[in-house]
SEVEXNU-248603 format. One record per atom (N, C-alpha, C): residue number from 1; residue in one letter; chain; atom name; x, y, z. Coordinates in steps of 0.2 Angstrom, whole numbers. Atoms other than C-alpha are relative to their C-alpha. Example, Ala and Ser with C-alpha at 12.3 -4.5 7.8 and 13.67 -1.06 7.14 Angstrom:
1; a; A; N; 4; -6; 0
1; a; A; CA; 62; -22; 39
1; a; A; C; 4; 6; 0
2; s; A; N; -4; -6; -1
2; s; A; CA; 68; -5; 36
2; s; A; C; -4; 5; 3
REM end
This chain:
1; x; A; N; 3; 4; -5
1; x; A; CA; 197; 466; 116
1; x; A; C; -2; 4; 6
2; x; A; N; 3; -4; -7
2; x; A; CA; 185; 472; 131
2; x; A; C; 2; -3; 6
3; x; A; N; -2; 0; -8
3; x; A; CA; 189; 473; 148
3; x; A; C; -1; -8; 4
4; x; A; N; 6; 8; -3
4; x; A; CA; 174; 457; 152
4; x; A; C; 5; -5; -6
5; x; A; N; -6; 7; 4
5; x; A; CA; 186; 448; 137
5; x; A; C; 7; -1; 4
6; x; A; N; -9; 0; -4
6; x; A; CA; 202; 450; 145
6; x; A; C; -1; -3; 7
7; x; A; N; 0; 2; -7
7; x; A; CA; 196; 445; 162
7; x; A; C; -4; -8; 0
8; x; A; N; 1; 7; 3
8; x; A; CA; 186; 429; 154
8; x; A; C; 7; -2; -2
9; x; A; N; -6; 4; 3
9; x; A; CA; 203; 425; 144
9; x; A; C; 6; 0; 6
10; x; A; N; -4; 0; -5
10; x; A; CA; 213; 427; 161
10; x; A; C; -2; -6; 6
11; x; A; N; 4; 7; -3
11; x; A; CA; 202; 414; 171
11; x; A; C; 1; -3; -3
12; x; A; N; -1; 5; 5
12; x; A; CA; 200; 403; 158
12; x; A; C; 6; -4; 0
13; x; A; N; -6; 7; 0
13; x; A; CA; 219; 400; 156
13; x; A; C; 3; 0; 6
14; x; A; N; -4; 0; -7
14; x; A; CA; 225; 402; 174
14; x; A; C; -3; -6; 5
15; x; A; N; 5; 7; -3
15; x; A; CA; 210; 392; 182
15; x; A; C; -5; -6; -3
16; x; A; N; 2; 5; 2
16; x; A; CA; 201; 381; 168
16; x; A; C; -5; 0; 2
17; x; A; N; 7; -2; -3
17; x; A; CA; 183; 385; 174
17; x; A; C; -3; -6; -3
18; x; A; N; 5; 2; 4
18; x; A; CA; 171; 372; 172
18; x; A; C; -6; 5; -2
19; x; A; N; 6; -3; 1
19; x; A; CA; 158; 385; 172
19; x; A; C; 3; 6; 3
20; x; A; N; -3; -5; -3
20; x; A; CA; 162; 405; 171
20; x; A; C; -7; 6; -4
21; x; A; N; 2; -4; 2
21; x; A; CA; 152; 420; 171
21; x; A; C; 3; 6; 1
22; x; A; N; -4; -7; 0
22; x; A; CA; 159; 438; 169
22; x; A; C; -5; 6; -1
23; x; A; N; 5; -4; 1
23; x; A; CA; 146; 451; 172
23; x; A; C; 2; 8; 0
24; x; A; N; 0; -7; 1
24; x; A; CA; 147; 469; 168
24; x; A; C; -6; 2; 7
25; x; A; N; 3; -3; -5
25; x; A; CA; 139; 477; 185
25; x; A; C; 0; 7; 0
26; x; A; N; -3; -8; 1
26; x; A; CA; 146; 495; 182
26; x; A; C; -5; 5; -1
27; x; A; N; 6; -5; 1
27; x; A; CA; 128; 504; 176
27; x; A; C; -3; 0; 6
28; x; A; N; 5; -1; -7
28; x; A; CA; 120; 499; 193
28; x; A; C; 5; 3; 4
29; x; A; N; -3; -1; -4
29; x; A; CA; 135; 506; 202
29; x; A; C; -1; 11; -2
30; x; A; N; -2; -5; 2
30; x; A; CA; 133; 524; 193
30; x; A; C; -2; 5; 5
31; x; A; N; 0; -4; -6
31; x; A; CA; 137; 540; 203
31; x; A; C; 3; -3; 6
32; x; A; N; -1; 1; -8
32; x; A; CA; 145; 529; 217
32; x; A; C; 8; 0; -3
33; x; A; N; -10; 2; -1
33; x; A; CA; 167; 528; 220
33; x; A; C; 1; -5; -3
34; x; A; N; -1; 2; 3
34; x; A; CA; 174; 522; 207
34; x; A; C; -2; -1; -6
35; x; A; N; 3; 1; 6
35; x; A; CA; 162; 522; 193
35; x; A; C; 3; 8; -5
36; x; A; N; -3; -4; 5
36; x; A; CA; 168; 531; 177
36; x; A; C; -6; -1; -4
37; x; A; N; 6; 1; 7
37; x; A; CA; 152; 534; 162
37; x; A; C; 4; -3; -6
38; x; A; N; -3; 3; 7
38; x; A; CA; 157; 522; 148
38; x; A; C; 6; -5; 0
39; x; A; N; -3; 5; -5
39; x; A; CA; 168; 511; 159
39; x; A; C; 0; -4; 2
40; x; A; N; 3; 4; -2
40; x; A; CA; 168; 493; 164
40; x; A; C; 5; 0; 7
41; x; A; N; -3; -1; -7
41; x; A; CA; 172; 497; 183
41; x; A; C; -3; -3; 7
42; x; A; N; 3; 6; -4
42; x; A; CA; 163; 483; 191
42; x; A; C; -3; -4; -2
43; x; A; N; 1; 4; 4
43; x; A; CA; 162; 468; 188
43; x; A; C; -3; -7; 5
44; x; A; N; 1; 5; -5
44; x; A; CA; 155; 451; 196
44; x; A; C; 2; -7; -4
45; x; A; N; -1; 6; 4
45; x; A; CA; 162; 433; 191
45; x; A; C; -2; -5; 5
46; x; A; N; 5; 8; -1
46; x; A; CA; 152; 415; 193
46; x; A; C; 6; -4; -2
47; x; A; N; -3; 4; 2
47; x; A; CA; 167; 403; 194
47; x; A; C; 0; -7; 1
48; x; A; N; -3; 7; -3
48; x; A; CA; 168; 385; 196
48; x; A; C; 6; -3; -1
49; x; A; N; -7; 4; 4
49; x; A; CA; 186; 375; 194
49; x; A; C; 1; -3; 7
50; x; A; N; -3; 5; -6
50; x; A; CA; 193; 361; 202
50; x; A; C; 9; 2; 3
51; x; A; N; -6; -3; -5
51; x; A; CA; 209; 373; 206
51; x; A; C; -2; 4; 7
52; x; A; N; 0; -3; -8
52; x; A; CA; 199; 379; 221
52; x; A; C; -3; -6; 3
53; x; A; N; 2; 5; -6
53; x; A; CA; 195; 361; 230
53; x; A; C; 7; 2; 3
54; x; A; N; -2; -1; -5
54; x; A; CA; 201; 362; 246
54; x; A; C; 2; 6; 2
55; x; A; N; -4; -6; 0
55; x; A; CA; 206; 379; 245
55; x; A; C; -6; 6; 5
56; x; A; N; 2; -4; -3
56; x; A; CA; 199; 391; 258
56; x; A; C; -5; 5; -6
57; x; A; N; 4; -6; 3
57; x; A; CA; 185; 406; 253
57; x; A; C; 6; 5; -2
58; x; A; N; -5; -7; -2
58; x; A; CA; 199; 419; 258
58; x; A; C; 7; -2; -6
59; x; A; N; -7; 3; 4
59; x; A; CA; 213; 409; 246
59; x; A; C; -3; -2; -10
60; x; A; N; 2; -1; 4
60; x; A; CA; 201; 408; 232
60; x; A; C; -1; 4; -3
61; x; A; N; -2; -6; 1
61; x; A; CA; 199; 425; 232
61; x; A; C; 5; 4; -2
62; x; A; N; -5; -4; 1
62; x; A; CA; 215; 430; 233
62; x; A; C; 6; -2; -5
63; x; A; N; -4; 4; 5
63; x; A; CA; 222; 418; 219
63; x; A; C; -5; 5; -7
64; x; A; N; 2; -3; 4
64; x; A; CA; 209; 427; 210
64; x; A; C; 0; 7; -2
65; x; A; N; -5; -7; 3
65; x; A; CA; 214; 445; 211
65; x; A; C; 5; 2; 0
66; x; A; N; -9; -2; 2
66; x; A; CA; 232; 442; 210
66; x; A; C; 0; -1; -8
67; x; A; N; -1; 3; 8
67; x; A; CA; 228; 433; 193
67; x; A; C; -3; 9; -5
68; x; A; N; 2; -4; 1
68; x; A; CA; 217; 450; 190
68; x; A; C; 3; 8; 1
69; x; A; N; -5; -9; -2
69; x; A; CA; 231; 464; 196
69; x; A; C; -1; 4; -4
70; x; A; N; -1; -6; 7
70; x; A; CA; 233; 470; 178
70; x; A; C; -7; 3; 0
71; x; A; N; 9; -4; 0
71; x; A; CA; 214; 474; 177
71; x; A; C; -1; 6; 6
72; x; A; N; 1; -5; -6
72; x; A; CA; 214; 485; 194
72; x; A; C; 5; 3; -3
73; x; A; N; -5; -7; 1
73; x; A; CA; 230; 494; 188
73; x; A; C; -2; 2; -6
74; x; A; N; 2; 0; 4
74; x; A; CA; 221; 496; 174
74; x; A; C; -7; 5; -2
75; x; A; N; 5; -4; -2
75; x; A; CA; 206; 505; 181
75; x; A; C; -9; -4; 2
76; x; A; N; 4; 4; -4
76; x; A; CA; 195; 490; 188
76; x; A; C; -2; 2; 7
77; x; A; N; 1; -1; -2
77; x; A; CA; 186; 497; 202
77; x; A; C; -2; -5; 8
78; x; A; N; 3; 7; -5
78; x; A; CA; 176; 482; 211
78; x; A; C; 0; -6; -3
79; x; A; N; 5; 6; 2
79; x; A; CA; 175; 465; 210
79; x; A; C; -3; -6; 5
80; x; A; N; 3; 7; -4
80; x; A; CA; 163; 451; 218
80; x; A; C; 0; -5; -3
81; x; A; N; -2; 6; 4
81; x; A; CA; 167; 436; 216
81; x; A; C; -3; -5; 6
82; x; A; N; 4; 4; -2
82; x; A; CA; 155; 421; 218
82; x; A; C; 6; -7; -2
83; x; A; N; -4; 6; 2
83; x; A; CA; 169; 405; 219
83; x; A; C; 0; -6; 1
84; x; A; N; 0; 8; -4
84; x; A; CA; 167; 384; 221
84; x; A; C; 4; -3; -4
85; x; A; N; -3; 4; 2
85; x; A; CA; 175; 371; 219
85; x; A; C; -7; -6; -4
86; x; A; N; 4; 4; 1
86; x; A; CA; 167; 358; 208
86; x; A; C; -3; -5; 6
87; x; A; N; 1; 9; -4
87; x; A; CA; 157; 340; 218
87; x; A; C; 5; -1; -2
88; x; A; N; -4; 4; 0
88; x; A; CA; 167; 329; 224
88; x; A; C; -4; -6; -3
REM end
């Protein structure tokens, strides 16, 4: 399983996404901190799920890279993260 798999299968069952993208961003970052050649070392995820209504920007986030820790200890370098909550 790939790195973009394991982080799809880690949303998926933690938040239930209505709608998830998980982008390989890593060849645009080559030559800079943290990038490795052959290495998925930044990443950018498009998430929707209705476990972030109500929930701050900063709380959305940080629900997101607790659920991702293993991925950073792992050798995950960057991630940006695009988060909503579905309409009310």
């Amino acid at each position: 399983m790939t790195r973009i798999d394991r982080i799809r299968a880690t949303l998926e069952a933690q938040f239930a996404p209505v709608a998830l993208a998980v982008i390989d961003e890593s060849g645009a970052h080559a030559g800079h901190s943290g990038a490795r050649p052959g290495e998925v070392t930044h990443v950018r995820v498009r998430m929707t799920s209705a476990a972030f209504a109500g929930a701050t920007r900063v709380a959305r986030q940080r629900a997101v890279n607790a659920a991702l820790a293993a991925e950073f200890d792992a050798g995950l370098h960057a991630l940006a993260l695009e988060l909503d909550a579905p309409p009310a």
